[in-house]
Structures are given as C-alpha cells and as structure tokens.
PAVEX-521064 format. One record per residue: residue number from 1; residue in three letters; x, y, z of N, C-alpha, C in turn. Coordinates in steps of 0.2 Angstrom, whole numbers. Last residue first. Example, Ala and Ser with C-alpha at 12.3 -4.5 7.8 and 13.67 -1.06 7.14 Angstrom:
2
<pt><n>2</n><res>ser</res><n_u>64</n_u><n_v>-11</n_v><n_w>35</n_w><ca_u>68</ca_u><ca_v>-5</ca_v><ca_w>36</ca_w><c_u>64</c_u><c_v>0</c_v><c_w>39</c_w></pt>
<pt><n>1</n><res>ala</res><n_u>66</n_u><n_v>-28</n_v><n_w>39</n_w><ca_u>62</ca_u><ca_v>-22</ca_v><ca_w>39</ca_w><c_u>66</c_u><c_v>-16</c_v><c_w>39</c_w></pt>
//
This chain:
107
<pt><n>107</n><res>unk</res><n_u>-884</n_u><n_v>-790</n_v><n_w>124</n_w><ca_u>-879</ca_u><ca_v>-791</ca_v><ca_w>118</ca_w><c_u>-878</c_u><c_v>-785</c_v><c_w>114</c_w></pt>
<pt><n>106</n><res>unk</res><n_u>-892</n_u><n_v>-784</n_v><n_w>136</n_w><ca_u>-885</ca_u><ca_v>-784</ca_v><ca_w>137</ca_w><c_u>-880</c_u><c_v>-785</c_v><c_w>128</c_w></pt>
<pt><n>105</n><res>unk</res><n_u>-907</n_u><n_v>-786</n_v><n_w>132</n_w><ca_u>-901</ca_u><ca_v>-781</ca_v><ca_w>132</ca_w><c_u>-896</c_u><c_v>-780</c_v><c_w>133</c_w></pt>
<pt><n>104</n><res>unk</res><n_u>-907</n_u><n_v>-799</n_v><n_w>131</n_w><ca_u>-906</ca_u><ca_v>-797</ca_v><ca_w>124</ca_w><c_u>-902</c_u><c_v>-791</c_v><c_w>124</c_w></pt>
<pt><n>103</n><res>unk</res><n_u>-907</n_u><n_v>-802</n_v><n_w>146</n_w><ca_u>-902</ca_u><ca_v>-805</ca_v><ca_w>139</ca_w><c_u>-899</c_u><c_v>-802</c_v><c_w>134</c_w></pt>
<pt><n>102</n><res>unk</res><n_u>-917</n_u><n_v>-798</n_v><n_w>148</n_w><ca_u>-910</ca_u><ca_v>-795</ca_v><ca_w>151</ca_w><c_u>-907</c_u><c_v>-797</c_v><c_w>148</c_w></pt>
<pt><n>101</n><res>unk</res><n_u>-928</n_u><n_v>-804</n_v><n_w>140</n_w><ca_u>-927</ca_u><ca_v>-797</ca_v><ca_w>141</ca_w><c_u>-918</c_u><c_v>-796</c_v><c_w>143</c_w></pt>
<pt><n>100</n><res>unk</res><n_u>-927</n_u><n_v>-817</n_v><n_w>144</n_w><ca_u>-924</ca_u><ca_v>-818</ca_v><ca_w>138</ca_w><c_u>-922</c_u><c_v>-808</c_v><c_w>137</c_w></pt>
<pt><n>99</n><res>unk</res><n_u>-930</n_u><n_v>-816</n_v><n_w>160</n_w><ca_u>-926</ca_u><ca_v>-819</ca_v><ca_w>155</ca_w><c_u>-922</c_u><c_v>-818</c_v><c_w>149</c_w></pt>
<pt><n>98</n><res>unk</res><n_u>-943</n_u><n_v>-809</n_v><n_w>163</n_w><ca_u>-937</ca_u><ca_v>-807</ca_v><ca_w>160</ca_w><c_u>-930</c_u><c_v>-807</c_v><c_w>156</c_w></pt>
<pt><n>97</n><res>unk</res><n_u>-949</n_u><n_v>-821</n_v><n_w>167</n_w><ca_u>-956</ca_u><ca_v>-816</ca_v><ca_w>164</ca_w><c_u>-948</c_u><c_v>-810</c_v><c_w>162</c_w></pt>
<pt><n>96</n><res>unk</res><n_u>-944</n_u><n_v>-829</n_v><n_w>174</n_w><ca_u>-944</ca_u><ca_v>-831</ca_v><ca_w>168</ca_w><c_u>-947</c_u><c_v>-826</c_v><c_w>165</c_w></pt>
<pt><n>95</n><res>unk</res><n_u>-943</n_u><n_v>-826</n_v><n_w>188</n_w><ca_u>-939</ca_u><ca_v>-823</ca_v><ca_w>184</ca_w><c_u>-939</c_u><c_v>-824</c_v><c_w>178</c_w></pt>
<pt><n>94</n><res>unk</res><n_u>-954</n_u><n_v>-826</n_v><n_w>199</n_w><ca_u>-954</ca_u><ca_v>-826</ca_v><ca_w>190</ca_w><c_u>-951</c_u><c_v>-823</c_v><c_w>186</c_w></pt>
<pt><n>93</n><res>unk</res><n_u>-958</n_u><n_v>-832</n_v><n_w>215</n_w><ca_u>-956</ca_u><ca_v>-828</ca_v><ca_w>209</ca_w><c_u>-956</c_u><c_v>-832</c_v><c_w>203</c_w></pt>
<pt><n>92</n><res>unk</res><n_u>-965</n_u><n_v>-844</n_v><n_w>220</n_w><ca_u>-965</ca_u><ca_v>-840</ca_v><ca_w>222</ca_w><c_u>-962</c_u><c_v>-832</c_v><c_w>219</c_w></pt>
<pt><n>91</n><res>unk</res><n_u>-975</n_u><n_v>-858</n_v><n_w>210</n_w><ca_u>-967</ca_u><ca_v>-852</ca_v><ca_w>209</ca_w><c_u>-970</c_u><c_v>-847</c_v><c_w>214</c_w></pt>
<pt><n>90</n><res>unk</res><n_u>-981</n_u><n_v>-869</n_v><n_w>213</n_w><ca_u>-981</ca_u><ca_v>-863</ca_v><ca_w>216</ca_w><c_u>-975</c_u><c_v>-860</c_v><c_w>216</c_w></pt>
<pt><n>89</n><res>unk</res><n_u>-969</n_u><n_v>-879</n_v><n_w>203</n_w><ca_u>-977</ca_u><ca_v>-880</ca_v><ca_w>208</ca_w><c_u>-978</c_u><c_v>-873</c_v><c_w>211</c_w></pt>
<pt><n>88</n><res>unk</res><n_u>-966</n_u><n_v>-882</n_v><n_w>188</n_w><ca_u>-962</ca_u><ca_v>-875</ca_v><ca_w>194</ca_w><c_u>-972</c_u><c_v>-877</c_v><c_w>200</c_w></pt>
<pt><n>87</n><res>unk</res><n_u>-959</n_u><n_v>-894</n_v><n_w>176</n_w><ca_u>-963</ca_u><ca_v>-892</ca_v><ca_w>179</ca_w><c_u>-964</c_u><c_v>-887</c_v><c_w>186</c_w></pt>
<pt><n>86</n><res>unk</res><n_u>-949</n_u><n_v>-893</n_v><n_w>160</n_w><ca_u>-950</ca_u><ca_v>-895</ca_v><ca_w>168</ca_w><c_u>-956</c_u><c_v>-890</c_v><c_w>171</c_w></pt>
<pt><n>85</n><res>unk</res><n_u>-942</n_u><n_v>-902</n_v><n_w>149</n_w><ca_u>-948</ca_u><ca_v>-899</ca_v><ca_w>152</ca_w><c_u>-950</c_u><c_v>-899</c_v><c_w>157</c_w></pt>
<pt><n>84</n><res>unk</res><n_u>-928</n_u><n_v>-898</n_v><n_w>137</n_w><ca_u>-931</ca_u><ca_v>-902</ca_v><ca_w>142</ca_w><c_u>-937</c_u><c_v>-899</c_v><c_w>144</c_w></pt>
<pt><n>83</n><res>unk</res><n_u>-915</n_u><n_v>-904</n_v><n_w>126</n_w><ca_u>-923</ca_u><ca_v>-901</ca_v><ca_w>125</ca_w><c_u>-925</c_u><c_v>-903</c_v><c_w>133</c_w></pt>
<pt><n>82</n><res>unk</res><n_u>-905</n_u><n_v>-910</n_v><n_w>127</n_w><ca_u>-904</ca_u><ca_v>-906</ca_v><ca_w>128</ca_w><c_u>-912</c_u><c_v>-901</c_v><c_w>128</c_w></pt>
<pt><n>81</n><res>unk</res><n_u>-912</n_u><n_v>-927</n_v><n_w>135</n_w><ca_u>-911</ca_u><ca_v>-922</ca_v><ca_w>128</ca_w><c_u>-906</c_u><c_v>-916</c_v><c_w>133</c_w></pt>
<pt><n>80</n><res>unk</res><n_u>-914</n_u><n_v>-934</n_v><n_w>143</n_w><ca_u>-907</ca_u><ca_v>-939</ca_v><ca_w>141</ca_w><c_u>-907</c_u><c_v>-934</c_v><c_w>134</c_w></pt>
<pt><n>79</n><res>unk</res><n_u>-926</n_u><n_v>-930</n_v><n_w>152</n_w><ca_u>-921</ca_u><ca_v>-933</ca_v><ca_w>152</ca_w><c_u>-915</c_u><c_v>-934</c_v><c_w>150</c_w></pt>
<pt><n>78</n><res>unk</res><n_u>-938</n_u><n_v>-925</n_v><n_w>142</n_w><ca_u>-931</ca_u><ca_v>-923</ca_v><ca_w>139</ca_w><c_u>-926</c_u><c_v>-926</c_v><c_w>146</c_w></pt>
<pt><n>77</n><res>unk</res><n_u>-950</n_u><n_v>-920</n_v><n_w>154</n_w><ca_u>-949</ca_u><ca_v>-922</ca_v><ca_w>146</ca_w><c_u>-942</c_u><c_v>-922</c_v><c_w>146</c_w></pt>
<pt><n>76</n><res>unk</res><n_u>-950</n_u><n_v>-916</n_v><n_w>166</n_w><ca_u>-958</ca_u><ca_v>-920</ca_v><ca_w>163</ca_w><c_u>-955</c_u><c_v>-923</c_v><c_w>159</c_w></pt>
<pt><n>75</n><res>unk</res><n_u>-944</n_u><n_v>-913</n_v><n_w>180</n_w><ca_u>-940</ca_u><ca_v>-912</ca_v><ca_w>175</ca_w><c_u>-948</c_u><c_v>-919</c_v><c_w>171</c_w></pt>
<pt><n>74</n><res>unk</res><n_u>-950</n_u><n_v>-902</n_v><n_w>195</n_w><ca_u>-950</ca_u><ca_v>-910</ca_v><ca_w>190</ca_w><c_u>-949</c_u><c_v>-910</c_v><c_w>184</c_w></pt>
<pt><n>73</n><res>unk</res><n_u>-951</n_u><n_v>-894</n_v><n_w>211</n_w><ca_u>-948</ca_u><ca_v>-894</ca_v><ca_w>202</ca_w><c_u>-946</c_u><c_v>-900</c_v><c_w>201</c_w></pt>
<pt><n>72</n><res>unk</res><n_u>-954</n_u><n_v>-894</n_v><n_w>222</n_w><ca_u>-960</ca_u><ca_v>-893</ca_v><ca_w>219</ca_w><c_u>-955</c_u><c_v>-893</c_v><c_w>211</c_w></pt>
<pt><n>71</n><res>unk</res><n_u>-943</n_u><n_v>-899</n_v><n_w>228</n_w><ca_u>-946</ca_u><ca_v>-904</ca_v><ca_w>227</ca_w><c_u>-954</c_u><c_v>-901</c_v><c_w>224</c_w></pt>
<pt><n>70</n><res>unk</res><n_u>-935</n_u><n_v>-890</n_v><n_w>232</n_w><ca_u>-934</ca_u><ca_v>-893</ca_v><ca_w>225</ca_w><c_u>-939</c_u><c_v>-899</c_v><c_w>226</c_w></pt>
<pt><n>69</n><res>unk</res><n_u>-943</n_u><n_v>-876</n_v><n_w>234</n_w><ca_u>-941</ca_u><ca_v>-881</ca_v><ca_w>237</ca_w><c_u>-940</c_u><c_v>-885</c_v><c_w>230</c_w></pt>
<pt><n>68</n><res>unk</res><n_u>-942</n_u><n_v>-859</n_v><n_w>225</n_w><ca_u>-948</ca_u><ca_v>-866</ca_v><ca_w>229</ca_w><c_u>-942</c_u><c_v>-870</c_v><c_w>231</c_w></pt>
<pt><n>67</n><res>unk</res><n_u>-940</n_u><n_v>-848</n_v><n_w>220</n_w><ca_u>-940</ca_u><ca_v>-848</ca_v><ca_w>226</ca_w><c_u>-943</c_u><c_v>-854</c_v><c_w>227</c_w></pt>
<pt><n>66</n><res>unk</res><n_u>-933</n_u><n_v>-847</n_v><n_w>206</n_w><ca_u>-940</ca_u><ca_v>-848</ca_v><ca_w>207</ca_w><c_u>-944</c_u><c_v>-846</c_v><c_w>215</c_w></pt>
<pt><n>65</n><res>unk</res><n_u>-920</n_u><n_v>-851</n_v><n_w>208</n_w><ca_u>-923</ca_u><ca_v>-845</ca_v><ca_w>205</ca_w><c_u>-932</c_u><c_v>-845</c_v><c_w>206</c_w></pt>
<pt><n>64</n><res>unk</res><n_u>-920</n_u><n_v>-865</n_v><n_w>214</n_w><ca_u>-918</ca_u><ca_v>-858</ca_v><ca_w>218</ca_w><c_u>-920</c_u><c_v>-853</c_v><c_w>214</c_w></pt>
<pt><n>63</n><res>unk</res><n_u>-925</n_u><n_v>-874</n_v><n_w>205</n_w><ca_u>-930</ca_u><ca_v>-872</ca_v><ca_w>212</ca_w><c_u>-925</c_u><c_v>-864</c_v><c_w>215</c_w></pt>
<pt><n>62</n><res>unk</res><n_u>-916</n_u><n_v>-870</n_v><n_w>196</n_w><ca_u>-923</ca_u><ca_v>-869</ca_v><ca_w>194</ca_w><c_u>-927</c_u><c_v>-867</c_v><c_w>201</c_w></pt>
<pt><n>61</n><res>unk</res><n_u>-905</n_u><n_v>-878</n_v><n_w>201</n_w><ca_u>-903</ca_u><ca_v>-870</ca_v><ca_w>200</ca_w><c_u>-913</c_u><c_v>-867</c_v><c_w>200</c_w></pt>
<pt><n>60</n><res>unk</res><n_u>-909</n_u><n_v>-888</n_v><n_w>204</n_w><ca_u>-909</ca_u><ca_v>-886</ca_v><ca_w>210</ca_w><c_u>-906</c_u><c_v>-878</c_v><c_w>208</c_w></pt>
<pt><n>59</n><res>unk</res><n_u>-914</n_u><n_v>-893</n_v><n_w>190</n_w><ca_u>-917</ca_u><ca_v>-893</ca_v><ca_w>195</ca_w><c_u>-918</c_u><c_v>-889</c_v><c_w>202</c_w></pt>
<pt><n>58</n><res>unk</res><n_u>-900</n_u><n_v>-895</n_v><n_w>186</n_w><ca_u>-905</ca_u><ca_v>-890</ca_v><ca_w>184</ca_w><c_u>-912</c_u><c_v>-889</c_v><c_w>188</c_w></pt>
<pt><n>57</n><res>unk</res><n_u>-893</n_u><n_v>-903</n_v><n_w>193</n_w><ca_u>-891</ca_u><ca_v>-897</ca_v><ca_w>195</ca_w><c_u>-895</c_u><c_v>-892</c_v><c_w>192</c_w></pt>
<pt><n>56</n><res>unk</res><n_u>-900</n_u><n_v>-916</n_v><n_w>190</n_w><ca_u>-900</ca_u><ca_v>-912</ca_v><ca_w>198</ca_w><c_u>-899</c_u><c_v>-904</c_v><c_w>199</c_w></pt>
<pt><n>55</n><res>unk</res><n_u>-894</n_u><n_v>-915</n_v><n_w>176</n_w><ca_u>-901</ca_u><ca_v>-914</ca_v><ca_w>175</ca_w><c_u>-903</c_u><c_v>-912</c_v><c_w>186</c_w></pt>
<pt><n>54</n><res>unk</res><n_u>-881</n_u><n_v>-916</n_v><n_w>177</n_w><ca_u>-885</ca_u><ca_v>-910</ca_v><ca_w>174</ca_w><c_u>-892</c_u><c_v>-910</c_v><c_w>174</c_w></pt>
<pt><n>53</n><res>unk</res><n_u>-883</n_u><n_v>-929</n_v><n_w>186</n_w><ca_u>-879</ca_u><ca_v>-922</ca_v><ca_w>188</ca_w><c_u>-883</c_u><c_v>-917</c_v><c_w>184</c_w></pt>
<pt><n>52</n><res>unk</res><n_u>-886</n_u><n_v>-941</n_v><n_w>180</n_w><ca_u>-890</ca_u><ca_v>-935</ca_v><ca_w>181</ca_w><c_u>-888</c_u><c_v>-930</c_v><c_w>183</c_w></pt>
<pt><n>51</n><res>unk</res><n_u>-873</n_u><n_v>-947</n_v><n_w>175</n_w><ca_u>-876</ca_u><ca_v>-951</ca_v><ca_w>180</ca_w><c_u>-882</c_u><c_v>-944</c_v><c_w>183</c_w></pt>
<pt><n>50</n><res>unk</res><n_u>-866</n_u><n_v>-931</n_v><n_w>168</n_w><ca_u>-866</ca_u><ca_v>-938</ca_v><ca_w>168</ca_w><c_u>-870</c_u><c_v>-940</c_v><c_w>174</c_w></pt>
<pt><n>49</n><res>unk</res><n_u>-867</n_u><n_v>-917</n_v><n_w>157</n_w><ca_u>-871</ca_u><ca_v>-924</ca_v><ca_w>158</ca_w><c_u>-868</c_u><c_v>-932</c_v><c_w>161</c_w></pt>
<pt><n>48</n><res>unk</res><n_u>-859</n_u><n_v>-909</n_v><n_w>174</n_w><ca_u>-858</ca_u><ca_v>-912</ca_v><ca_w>168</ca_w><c_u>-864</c_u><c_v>-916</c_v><c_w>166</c_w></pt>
<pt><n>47</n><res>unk</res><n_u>-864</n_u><n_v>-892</n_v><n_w>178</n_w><ca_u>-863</ca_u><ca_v>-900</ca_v><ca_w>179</ca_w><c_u>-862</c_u><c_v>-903</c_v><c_w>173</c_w></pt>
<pt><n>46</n><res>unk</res><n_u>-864</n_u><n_v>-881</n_v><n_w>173</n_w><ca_u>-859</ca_u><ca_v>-880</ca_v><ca_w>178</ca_w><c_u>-858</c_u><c_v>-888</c_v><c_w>177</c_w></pt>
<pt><n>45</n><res>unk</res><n_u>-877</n_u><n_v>-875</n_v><n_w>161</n_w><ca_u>-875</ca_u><ca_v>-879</ca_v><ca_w>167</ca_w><c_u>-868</c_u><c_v>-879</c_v><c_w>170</c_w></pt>
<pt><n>44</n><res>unk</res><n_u>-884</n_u><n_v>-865</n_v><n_w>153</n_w><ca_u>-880</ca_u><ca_v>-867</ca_v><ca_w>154</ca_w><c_u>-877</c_u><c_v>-870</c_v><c_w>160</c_w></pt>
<pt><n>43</n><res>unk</res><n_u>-901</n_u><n_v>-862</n_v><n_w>145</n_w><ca_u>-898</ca_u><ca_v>-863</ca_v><ca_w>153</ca_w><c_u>-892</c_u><c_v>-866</c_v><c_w>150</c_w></pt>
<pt><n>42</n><res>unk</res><n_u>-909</n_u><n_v>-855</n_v><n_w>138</n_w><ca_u>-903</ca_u><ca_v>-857</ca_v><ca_w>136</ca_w><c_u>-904</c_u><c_v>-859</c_v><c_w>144</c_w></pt>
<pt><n>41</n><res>unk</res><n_u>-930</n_u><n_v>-855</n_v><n_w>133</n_w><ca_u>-924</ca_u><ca_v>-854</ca_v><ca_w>136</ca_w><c_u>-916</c_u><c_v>-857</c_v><c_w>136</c_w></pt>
<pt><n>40</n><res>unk</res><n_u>-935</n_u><n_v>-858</n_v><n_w>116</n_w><ca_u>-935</ca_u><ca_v>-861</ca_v><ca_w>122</ca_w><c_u>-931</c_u><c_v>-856</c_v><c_w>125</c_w></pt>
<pt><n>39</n><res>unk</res><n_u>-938</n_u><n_v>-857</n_v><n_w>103</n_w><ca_u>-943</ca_u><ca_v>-856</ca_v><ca_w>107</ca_w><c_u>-943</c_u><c_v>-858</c_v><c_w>113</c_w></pt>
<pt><n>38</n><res>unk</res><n_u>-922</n_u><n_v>-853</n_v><n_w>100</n_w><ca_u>-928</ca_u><ca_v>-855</ca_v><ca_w>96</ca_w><c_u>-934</c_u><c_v>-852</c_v><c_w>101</c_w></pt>
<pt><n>37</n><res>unk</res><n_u>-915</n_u><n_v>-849</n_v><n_w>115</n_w><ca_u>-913</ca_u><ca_v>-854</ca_v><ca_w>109</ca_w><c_u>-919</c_u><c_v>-857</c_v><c_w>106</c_w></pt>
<pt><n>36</n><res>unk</res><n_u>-910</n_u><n_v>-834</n_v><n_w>124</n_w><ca_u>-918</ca_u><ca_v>-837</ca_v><ca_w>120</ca_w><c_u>-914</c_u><c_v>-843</c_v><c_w>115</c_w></pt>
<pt><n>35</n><res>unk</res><n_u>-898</n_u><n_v>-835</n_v><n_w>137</n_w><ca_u>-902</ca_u><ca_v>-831</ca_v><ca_w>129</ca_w><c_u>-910</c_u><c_v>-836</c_v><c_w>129</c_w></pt>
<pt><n>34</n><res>unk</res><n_u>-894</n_u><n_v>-841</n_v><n_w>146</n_w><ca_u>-890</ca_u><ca_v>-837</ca_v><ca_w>142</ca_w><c_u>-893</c_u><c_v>-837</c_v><c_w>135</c_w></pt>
<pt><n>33</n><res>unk</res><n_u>-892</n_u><n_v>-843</n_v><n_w>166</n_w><ca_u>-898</ca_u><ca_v>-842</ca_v><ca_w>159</ca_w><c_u>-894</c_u><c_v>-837</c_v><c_w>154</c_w></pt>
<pt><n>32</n><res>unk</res><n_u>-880</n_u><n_v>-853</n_v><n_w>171</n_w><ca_u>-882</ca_u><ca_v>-847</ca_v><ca_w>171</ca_w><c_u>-888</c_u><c_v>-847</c_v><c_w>165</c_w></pt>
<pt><n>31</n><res>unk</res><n_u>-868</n_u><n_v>-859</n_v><n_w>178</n_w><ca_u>-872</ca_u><ca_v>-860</ca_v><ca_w>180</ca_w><c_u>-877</c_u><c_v>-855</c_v><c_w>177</c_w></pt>
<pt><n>30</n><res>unk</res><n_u>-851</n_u><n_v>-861</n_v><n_w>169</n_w><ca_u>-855</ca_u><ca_v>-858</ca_v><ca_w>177</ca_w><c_u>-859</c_u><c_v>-859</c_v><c_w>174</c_w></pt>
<pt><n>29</n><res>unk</res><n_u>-844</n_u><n_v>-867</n_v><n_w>160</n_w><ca_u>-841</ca_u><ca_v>-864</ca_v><ca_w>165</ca_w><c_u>-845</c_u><c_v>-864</c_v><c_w>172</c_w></pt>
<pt><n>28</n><res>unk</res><n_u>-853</n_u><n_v>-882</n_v><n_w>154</n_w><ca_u>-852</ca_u><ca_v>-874</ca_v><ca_w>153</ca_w><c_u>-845</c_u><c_v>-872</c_v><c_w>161</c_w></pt>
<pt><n>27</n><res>unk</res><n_u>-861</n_u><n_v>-894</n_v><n_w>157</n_w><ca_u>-853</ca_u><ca_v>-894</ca_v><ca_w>156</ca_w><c_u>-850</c_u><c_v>-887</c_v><c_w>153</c_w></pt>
<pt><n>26</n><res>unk</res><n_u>-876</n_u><n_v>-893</n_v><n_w>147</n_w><ca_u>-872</ca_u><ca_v>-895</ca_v><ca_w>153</ca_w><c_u>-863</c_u><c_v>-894</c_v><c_w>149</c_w></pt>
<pt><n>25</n><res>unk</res><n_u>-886</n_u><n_v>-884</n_v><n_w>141</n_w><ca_u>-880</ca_u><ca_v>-886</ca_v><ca_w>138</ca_w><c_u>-876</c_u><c_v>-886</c_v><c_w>146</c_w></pt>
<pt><n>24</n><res>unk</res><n_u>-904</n_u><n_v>-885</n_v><n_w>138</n_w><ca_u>-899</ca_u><ca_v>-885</ca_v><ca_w>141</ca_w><c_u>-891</c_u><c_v>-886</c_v><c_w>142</c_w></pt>
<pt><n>23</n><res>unk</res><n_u>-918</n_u><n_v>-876</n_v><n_w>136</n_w><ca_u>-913</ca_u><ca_v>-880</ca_v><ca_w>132</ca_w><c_u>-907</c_u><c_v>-880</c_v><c_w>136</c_w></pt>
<pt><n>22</n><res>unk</res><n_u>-934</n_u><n_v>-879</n_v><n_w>140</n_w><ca_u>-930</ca_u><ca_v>-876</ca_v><ca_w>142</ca_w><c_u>-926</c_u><c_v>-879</c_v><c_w>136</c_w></pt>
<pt><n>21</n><res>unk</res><n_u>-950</n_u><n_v>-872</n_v><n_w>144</n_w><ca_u>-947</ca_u><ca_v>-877</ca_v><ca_w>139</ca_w><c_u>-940</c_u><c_v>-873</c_v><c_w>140</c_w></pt>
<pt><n>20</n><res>unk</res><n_u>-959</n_u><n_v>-877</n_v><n_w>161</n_w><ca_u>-955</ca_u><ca_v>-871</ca_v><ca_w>156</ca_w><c_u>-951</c_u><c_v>-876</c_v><c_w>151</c_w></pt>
<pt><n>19</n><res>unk</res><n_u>-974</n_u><n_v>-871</n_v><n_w>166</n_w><ca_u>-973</ca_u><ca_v>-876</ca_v><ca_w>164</ca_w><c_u>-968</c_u><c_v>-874</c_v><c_w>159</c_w></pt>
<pt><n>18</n><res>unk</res><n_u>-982</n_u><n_v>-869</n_v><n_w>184</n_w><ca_u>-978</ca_u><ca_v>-866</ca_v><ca_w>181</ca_w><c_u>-974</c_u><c_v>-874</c_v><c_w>173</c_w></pt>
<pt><n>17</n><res>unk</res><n_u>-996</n_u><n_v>-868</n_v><n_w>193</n_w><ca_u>-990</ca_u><ca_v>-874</ca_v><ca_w>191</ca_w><c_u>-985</c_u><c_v>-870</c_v><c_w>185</c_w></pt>
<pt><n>16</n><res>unk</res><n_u>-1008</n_u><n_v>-867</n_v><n_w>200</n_w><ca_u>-1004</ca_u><ca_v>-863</ca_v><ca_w>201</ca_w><c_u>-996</c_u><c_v>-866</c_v><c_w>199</c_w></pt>
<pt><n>15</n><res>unk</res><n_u>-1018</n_u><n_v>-873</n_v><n_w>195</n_w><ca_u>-1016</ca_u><ca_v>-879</ca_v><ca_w>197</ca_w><c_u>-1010</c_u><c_v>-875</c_v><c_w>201</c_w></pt>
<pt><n>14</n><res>unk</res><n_u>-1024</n_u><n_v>-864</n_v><n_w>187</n_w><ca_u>-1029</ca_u><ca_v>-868</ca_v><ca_w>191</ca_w><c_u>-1025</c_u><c_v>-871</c_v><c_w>196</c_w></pt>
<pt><n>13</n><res>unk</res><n_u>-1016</n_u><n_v>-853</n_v><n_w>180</n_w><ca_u>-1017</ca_u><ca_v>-855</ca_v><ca_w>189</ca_w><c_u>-1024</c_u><c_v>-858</c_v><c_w>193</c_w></pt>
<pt><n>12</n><res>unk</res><n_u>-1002</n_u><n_v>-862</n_v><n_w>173</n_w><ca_u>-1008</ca_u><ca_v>-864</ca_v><ca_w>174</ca_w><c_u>-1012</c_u><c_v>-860</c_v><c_w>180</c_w></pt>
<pt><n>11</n><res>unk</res><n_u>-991</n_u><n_v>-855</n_v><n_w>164</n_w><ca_u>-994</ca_u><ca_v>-855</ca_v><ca_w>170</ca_w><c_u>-1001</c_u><c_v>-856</c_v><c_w>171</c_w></pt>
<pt><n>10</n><res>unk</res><n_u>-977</n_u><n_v>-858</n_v><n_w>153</n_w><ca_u>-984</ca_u><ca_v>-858</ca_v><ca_w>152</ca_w><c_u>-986</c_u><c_v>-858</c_v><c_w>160</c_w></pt>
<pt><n>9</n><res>unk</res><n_u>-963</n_u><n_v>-852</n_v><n_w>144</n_w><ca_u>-966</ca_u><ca_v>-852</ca_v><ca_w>151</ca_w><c_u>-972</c_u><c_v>-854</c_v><c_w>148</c_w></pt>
<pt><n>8</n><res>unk</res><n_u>-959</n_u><n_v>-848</n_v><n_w>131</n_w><ca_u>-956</ca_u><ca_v>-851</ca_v><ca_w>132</ca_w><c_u>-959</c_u><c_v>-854</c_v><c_w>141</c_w></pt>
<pt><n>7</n><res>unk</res><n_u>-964</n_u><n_v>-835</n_v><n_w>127</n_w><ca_u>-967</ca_u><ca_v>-841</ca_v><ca_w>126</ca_w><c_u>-963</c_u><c_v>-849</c_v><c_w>128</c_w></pt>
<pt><n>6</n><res>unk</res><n_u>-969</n_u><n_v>-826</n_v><n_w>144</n_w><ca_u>-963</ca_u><ca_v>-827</ca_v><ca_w>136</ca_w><c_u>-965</c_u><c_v>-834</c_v><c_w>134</c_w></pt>
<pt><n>5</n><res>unk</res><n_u>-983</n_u><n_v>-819</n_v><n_w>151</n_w><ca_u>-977</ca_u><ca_v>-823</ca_v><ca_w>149</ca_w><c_u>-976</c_u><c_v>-824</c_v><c_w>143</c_w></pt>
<pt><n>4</n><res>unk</res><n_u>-988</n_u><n_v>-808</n_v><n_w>150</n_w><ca_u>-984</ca_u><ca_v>-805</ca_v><ca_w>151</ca_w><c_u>-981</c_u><c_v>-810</c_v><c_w>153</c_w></pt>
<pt><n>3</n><res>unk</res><n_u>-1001</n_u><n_v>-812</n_v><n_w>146</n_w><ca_u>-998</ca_u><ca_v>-808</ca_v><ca_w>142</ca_w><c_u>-993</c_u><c_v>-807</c_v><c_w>142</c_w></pt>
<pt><n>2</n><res>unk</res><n_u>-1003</n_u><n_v>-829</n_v><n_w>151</n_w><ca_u>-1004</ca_u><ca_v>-823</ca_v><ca_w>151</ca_w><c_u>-999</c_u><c_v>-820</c_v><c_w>146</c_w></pt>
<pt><n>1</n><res>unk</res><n_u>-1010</n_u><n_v>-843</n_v><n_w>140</n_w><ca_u>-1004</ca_u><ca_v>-839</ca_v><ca_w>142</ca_w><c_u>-1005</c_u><c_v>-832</c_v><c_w>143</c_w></pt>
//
C-alpha cells in the first residue's frame, strides 16, 4: 500500500487495479460517502436493497467518482452484505486518497 493510500483502498500498479473495502447503507436519502466505518469507507445509497439496485447504484456512483466506465468497476465480495469489495480497473482519479479526510473535517 502506497503511503498516501487510506487503509481502506489497496492499488496494484502491476495490474493498475484499484481494490476498495467498502460499507454500505442502501435506502439513505442521497447518494454520498459518509465517514470511515471501522476499516472501511461509509457509502450511503439513494437505492433500495432490492433485486440489485443498491449494489447497480454503487457501482455506477464508484465508476463515476473514479472517472472509469462502469464496466472497469466489479463488486468481488459482499453481494447480499453491507461489507462489500470492489474492484476500480484504471482509476483515472482518487478520490479515495481524501475521503475519510473531508469527512473528518467537516464533523
């Protein structure tokens, strides 16, 4: 892990793959990253968990923070958790290198 990733991100750049632990709470008002939970990132969801929605709509929030297509972002682990693990193929940005930063500062 570089230096100046949060523990919660791991970047391969053999494979230039990005690999995030996420936690996520579907069915929130909006759409938003909302703190550090443990070792992981908060995401709150806008979609419901139902028939994948909240797992589509994290994906396509992720591909767009990231700047990829949503077909470089693959949810690996946690399907049917609130623990999830998803994979970023050539992240063109890195908002996760702030994340929990702008967070903390604002509370």
């Amino acid at each position: 892990m570089a230096a100046s990733d949060p523990e919660w991100s791991r970047h391969d750049s053999a494979t230039d793959t990005l690999t995030l632990r996420l936690h996520v709470q579907p069915g929130a008002r909006r759409t938003e990253v909302a703190g550090v939970h443990g070792d992981r990132i908060k995401i709150r969801l806008a979609a419901p968990p139902v028939d994948g929605k909240a797992n589509a709509a994290l994906r396509a929030f992720i591909a767009g923070a990231f700047g990829v297509p949503l077909r470089n972002v693959e949810l690996t682990a946690g399907a049917s958790s609130r623990q999830k693990t998803l994979r970023v193929a050539a992240p063109a940005l890195r908002p996760d290198r702030i994340w929990g930063q702008a967070v903390d500062e604002g509370a």
